[in-house]
C-alpha positions as CSV (number, residue, x, y, z in Angstrom):
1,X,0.0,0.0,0.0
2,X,2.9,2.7,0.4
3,X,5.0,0.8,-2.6
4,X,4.3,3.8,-5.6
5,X,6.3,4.9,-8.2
6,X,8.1,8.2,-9.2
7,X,5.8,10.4,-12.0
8,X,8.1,12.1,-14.9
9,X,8.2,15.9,-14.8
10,X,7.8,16.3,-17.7
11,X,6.9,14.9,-21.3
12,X,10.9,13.8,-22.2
13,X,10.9,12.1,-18.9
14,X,7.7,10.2,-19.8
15,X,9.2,9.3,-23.3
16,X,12.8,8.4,-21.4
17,X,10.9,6.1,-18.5
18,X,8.4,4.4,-21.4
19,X,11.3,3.5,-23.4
20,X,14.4,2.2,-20.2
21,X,12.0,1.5,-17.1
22,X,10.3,-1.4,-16.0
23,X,8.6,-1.4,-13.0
24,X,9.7,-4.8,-11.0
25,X,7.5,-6.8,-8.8
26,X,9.0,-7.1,-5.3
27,X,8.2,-9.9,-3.0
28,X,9.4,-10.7,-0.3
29,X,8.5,-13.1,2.8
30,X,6.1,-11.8,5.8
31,X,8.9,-12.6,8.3
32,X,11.0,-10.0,5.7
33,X,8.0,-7.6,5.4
34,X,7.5,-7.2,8.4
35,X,10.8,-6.3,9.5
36,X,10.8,-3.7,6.9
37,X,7.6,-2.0,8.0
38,X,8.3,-1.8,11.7
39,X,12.1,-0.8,10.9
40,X,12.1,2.8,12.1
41,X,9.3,2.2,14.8
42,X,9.9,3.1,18.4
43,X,8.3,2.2,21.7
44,X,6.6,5.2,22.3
45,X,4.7,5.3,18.5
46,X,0.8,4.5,18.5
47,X,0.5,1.2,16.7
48,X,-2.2,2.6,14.1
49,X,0.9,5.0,12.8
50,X,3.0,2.2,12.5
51,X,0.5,0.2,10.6
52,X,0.2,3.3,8.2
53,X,3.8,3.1,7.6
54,X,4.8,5.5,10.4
55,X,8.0,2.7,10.9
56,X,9.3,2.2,7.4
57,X,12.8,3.4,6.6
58,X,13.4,6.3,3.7
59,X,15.4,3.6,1.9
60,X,15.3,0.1,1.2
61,X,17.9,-1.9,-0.3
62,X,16.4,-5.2,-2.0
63,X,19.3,-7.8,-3.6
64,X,18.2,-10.3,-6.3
65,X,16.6,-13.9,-4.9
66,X,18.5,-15.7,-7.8
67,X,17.7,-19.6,-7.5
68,X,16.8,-19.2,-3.4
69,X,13.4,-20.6,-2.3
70,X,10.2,-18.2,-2.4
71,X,6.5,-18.6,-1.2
72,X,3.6,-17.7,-3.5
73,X,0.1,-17.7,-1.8
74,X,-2.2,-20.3,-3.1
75,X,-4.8,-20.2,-1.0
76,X,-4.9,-18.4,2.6
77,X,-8.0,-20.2,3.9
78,X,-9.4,-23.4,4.2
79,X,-7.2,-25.2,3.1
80,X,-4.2,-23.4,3.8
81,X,-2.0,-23.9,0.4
82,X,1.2,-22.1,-0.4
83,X,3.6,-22.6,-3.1
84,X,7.7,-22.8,-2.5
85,X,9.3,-22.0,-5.3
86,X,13.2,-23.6,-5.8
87,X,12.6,-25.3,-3.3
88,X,15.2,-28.3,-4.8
89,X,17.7,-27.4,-6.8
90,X,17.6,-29.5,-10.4
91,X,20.5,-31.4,-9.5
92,X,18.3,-32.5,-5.9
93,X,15.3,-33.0,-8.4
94,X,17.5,-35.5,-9.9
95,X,19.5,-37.2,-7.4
96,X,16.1,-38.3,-5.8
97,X,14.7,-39.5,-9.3
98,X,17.7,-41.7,-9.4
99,X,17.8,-43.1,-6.1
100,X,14.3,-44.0,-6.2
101,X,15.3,-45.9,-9.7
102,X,14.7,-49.6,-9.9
103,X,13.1,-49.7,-6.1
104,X,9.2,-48.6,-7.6
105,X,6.6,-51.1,-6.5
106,X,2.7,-50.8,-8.1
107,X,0.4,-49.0,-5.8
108,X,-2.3,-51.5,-4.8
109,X,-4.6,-50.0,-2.6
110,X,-8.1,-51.7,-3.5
111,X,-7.7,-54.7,-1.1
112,X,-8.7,-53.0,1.8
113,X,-5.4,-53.1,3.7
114,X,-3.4,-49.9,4.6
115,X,0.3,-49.7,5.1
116,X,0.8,-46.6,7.5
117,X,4.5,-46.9,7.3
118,X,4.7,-46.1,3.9
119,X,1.6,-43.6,4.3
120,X,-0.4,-46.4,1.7
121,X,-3.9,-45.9,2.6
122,X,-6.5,-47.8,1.3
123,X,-9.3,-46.6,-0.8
124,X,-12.6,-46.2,0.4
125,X,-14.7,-48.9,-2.0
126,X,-12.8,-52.1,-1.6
127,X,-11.6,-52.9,-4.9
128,X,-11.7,-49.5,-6.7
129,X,-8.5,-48.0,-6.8
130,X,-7.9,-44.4,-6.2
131,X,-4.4,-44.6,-7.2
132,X,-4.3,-45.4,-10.6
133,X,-1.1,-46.9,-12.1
134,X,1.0,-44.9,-10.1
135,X,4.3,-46.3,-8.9
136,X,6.0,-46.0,-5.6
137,X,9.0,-46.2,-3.3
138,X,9.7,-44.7,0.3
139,X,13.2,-43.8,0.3
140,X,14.2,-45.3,3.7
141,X,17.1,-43.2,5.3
142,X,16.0,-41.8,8.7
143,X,18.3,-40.8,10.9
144,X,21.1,-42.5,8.9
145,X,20.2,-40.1,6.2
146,X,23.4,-38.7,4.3
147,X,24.4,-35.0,3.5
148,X,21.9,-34.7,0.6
149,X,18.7,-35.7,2.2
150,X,20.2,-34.1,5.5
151,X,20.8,-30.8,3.5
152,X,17.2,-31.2,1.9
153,X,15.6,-31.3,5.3
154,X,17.2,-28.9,6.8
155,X,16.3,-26.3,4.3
156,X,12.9,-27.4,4.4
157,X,12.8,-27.3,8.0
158,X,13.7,-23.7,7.9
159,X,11.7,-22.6,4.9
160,X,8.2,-23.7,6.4
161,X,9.1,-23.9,10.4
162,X,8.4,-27.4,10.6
163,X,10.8,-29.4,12.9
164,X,12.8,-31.8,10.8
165,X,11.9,-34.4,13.4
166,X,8.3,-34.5,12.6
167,X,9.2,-35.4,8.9
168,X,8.7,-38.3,7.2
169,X,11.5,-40.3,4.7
170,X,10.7,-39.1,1.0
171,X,7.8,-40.6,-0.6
172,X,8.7,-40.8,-4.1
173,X,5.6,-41.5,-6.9
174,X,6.0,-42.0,-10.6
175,X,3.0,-41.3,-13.2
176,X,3.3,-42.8,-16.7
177,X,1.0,-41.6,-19.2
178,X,-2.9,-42.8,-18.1
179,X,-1.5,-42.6,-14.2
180,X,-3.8,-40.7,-12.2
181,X,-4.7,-40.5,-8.2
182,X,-8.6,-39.7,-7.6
183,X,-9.8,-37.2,-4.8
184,X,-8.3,-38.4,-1.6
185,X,-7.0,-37.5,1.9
186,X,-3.6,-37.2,3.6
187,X,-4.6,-39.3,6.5
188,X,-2.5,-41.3,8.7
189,X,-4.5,-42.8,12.0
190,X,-1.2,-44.3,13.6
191,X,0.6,-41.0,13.4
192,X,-1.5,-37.7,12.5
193,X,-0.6,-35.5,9.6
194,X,-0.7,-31.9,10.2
195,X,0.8,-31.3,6.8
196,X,1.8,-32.7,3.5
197,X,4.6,-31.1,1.6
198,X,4.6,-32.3,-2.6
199,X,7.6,-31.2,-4.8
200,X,7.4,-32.0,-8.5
201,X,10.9,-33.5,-9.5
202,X,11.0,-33.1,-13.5
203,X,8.5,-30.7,-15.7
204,X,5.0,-31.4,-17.8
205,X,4.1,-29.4,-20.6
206,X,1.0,-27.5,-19.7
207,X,-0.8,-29.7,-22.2
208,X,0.4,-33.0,-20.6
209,X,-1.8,-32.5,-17.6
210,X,-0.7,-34.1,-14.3
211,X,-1.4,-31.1,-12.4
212,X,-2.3,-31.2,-8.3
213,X,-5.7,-30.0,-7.5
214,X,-7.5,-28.9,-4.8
215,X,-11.6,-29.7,-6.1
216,X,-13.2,-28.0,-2.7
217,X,-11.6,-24.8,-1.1
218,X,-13.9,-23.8,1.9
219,X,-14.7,-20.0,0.4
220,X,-16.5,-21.7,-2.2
221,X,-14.4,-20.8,-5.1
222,X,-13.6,-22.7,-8.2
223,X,-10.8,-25.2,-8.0
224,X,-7.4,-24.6,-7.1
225,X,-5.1,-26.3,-9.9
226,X,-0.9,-26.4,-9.5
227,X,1.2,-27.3,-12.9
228,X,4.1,-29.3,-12.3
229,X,7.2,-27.7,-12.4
230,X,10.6,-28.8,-11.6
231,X,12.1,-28.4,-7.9
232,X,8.4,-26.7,-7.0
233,X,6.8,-27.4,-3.7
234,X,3.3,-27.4,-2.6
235,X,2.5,-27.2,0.9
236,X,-1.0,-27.7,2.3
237,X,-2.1,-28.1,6.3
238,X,-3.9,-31.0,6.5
239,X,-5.4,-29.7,10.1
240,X,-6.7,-26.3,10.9
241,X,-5.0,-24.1,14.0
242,X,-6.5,-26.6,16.8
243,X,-5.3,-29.9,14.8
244,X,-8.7,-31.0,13.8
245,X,-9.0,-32.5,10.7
246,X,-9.8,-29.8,7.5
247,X,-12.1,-31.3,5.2
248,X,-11.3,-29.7,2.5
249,X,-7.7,-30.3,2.1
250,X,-9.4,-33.1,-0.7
251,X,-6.7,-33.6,-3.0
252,X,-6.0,-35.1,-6.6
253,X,-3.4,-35.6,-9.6
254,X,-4.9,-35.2,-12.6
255,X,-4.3,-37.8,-15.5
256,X,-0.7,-37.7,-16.7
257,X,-1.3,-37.4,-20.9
258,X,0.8,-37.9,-23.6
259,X,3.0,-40.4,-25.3
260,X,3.9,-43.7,-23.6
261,X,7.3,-41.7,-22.9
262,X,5.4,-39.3,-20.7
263,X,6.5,-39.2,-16.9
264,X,5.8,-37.5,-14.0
265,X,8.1,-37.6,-10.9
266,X,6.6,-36.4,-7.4
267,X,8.3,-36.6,-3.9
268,X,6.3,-36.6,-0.8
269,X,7.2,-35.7,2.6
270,X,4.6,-35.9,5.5
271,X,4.5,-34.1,8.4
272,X,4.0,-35.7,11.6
273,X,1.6,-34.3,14.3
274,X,4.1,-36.1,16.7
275,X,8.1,-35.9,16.0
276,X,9.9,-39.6,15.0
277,X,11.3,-41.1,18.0
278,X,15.3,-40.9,17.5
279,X,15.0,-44.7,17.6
280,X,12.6,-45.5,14.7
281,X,14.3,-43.1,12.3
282,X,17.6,-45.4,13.3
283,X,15.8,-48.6,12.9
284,X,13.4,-48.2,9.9
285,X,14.3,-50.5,7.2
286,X,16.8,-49.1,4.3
């Protein structure tokens, strides 16, 4: 609201500013904004000035992002949904793809049967599959995890204020062309997920569908829809401020299109209501 820019004096300043100046769009995080706004503000200032602007500095020197991780706002209600731009780098992007390589098993979740370890659940209507042809592999590593999953958590631990404790191992999912997972829940009985973090390791064409949707927001708006790009993550609380369970964080991937080449790659990490006990992320099978 006090972000403006400068007007030209007169008509060759117009002509000079139309022709060499482009207005940039700043963002920057709340944690950022806010100390920006309140930089300049004192004890003794009446908080309605300093929510006018009363504490922001003359000056403001802003450096370039480059390739560090951003948030863009998705959706600030129910459900809560934000975006984290670069949050892998393309070489992480890849290093997962290739550990998970050779280790995919088919998701079978029509028999009724659900594998909480892996966060399998099992569809609703026995025998109708709500994953559809999608592969998957849990990348086992817990607290023996080496520097690259170490250095991937701890960035992620910082960029959303989640404790690293409370995540899960990486949930890696493959889509081949026709693979599809139907309107579902992030729900885990034996160990509550307050939120679900979903990166997209490789790009889709924006006519190759594949894209994460969210069918329901509470306002009543239209759907919420999330392309796939590389080293993007998507953040939704599964669980409003008191830890009860939001119904509309209902989820889906749309169907994967294309040629029998197509692929989608999608790590998962969940996080845990309750933090992993130091000796289960030593023990868990590798």
């Amino acid at each position: 609201d006090f972000i403006y820019s400068l007007e030209p004096e007169n008509d060759e300043e117009a002509a000079y500013a139309e022709e060499n100046i482009d207005i940039p769009v700043v963002m920057v995080s709340l944690q950022a904004g806010n100390v920006i706004t309140t930089a300049m503000a004192t004890e003794d200032m009446d908080p309605n000035d300093v929510n006018k602007g009363a504490g922001l500095p003359e000056r403001v020197r802003l450096y370039a992002g480059g390739d560090r991780p951003f948030f863009e706002d998705a959706m600030s209600g129910k459900p809560m949904v934000y975006l984290i731009h670069n949050m892998l780098t393309s070489e992480e992007c890849d290093e997962l793809i290739r550990m998970a390589d050779g280790n995919y098993d088919r998701v079978d979740d029509t028999n009724g049967v659900s594998n909480y370890l892996e966060n399998t659940i099992a569809s609703k209507k026995r025998g109708e599959a709500t994953a559809i042809d999608i592969d998957r592999v849990t990348l086992w590593k817990g607290g023996i995890a080496g520097k690259l999953i170490k250095d991937i958590d701890e960035r992620m631990s910082q960029v959303t204020g989640f404790p690293a404790e409370h995540f899960s191992d990486f949930q890696v999912n493959r889509f081949k062309s026709g693979s599809s997972h139907n309107p579902h829940f992030d729900i885990n009985p034996a160990n509550g997920i307050m939120a679900s973090i979903t990166i997209f390791l490789n790009d889709i064409p924006d006519d190759q569908g594949g894209e994460l949707v969210f069918p329901s927001p509470g306002d009543g708006a239209g759907p919420v829809i999330i392309r796939p790009r590389k080293g993007l993550a998507v953040v939704h609380h599964n669980t409003d401020e008191k830890y009860n369970f939001d119904q509309t964080t209902l989820h889906q991937e749309l169907p994967l299109q294309g040629d029998s080449l197509a692929v989608k790659y999608v790590a998962k990490k969940f996080v845990y209501l309750n933090p992993q006990p130091q000796t289960v992320r030593i023990m868990l099978p590798l």
